[in-house]
N, C-alpha and C positions, 0 to 999 in steps of 0.2 A: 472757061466759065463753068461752075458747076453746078451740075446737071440736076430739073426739078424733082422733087418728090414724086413716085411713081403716082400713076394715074389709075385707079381702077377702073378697067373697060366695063367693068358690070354695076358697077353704083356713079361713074361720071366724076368721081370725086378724085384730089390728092389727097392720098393717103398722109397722115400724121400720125398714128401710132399702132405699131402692132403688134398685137395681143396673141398669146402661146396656150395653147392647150399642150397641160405638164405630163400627166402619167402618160408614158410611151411617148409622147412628140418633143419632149426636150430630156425625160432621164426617163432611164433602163430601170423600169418597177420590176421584173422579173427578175432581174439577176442581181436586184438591189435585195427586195426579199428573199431569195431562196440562200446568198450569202448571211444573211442573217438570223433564217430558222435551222440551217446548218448549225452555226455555231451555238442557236440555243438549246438544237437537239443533243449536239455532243454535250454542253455543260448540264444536263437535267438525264441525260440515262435512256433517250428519245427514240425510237427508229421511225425516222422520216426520212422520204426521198424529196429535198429541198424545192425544188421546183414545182413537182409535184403537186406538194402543199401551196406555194406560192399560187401557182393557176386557183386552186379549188377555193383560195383566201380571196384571192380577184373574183371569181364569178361570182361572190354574197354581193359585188360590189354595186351594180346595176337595182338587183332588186331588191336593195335595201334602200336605193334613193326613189325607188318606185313606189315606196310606201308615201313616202314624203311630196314627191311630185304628184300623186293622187288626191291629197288631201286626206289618208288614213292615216297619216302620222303628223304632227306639227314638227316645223323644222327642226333638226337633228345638227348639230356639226359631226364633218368625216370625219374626225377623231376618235368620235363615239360610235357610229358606224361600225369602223374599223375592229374597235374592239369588242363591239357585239361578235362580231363576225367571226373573230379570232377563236375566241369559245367556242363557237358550233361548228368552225374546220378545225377542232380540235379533237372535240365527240366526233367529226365523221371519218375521223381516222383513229379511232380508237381511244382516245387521251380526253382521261378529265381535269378541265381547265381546273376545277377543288383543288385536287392532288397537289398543283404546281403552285411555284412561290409568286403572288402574286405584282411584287416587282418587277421578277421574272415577265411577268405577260406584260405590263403596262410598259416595260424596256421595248420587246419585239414587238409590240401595237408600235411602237417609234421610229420603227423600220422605214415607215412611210417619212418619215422627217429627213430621214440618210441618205435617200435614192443616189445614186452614182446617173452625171449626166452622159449620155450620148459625148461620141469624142468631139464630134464638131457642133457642140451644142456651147462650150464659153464660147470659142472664138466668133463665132456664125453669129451669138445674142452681143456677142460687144460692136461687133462693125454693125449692127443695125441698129443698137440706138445710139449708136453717132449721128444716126441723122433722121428714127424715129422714134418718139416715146416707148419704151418699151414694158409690158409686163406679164404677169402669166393669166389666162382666164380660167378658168378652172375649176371644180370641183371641189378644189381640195381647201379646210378653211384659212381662215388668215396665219397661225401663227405656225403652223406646217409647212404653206409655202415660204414662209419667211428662213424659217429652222433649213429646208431644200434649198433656198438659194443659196445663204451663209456656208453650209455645208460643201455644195457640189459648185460656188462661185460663179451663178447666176448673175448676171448684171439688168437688174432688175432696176426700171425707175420708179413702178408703183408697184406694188401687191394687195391687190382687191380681192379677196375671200370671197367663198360662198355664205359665208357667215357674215356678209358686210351686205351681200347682195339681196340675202334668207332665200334664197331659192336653187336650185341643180339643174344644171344643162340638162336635157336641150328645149327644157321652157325657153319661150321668149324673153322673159323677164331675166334669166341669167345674164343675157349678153345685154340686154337694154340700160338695166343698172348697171351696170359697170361702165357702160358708156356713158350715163349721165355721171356718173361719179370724174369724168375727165373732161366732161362740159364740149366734147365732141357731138356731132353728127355721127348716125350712124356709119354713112357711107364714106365716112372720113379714118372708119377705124376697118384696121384688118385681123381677122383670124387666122394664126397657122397650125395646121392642127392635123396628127396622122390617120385622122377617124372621119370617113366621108358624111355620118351622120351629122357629125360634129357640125361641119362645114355647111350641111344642108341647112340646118336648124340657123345659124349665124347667119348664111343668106336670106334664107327668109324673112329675120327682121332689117336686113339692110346693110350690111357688113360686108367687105372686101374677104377674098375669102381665097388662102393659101394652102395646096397639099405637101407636106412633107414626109416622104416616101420612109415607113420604119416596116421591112416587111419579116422583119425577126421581132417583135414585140412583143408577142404571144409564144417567140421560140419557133424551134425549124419547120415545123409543122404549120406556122399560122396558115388559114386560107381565106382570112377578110383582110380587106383593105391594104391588099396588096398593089394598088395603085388606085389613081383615079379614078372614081365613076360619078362624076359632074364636071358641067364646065366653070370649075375653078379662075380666077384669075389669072393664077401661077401653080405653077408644079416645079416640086423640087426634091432630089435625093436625099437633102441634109439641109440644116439650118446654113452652115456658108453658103451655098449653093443658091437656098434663098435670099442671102444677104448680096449676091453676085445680081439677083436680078432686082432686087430693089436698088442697086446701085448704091450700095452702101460699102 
């Protein structure tokens, strides 16, 4: 006979669908960007050290939706984010965004659409939603995550935007609307996600709540979120890993 839908010991609920937090917990944004400010440095005459730039393009990333979670900015799409942001890790390494073909930028701002996923990120996302709703919760807006699943072969059943939601983790309202958009309970939906914030913020409004362990995501140096620090649901190395214990 097979076996029920997992049970969250922290919400009392069975679980029905669950939900992925994308940059670093299902594709490699690091080595997705830095392969592609390589290649635009070499076509444009550049000296950049890929990665580099990569980290210093992430770290606008946070307080640029800071503005917006504040109420000093009305909502934004990532997209537009992004490419503010492009611009001034441009200037802070010497380079004016003027100068360059502006195709050129609006191409590598697209970087975020190509991410390459983690290896066990298709197989790990198809054997769970076999047997749960599955989609990404995230940050990132609808038609980017759409472009990253197509791209890196996501097996995605919904794709709910921050742009769908108008607000950025880790309000409550990001994960609340998105949960109403599937006509769930909260305690019926699960987060996996490799950022214990993440995790903290989804529990708090009522959510099942999964670690998946990505402790190169930031590169060899990372020193956060190199494992648990809550009591999670589940802990898991890899998205199969987590698909092993959802019994999927």
């Amino acid at each position: 006979m097979e076996s029920q839908p997992y049970r969250s010991p922290s919400t009392g609920r069975r679980v029905r669908a669950v939900l992925f937090d994308t940059f670093g917990t299902v594709v490699d944004w690091r080595s997705g960007v830095a392969r592609e400010v390589e290649a635009f440095a070499t076509a444009h005459g550049q000296d950049l050290d890929p990665h580099a730039f990569a980290d210093h393009w992430r770290s606008r990333y946070q307080p640029a939706m800071d503005a917006i979670r504040s109420g000093r900015r009305s909502f934004t799409k990532l997209d537009t984010l992004h490419r503010e942001n492009l611009d001034q890790a441009l200037r802070h390494f010497g380079i004016d965004p003027d100068g360059l073909p502006r195709e050129a930028l609006e191409d590598l701002n697209k970087s975020w659409h190509r991410l390459p996923a983690w290896p066990d990120s298709v197989e790990g996302l198809a054997r769970i939603r076999g047997r749960y709703v599955t989609g990404p919760l995230s940050n990132g807006n609808t038609s980017l995550l759409l472009d990253m699943a197509r791209n890196a072969g996501l097996a995605w059943d919904v794709i709910i935007g921050s742009d769908m939601t108008g607000t950025y983790k880790p309000l409550p309202q990001a994960y609340l609307r998105t949960v109403e958009f599937l006509d769930l309970d909260p305690g019926e939906v699960m987060l996996a996600a490799a950022h214990n914030r993440d995790l903290q913020a989804a529990s708090a409004t009522g959510l099942a709540t999964a670690f998946v362990g990505r402790p190169t995501e930031h590169g060899p140096a990372q020193v956060a979120d190199l494992g648990p620090e809550g009591d999670w649901d589940l802990v898991a190395s890899s998205i199969t890993e987590l698909a092993d214990r959802l019994g999927a």
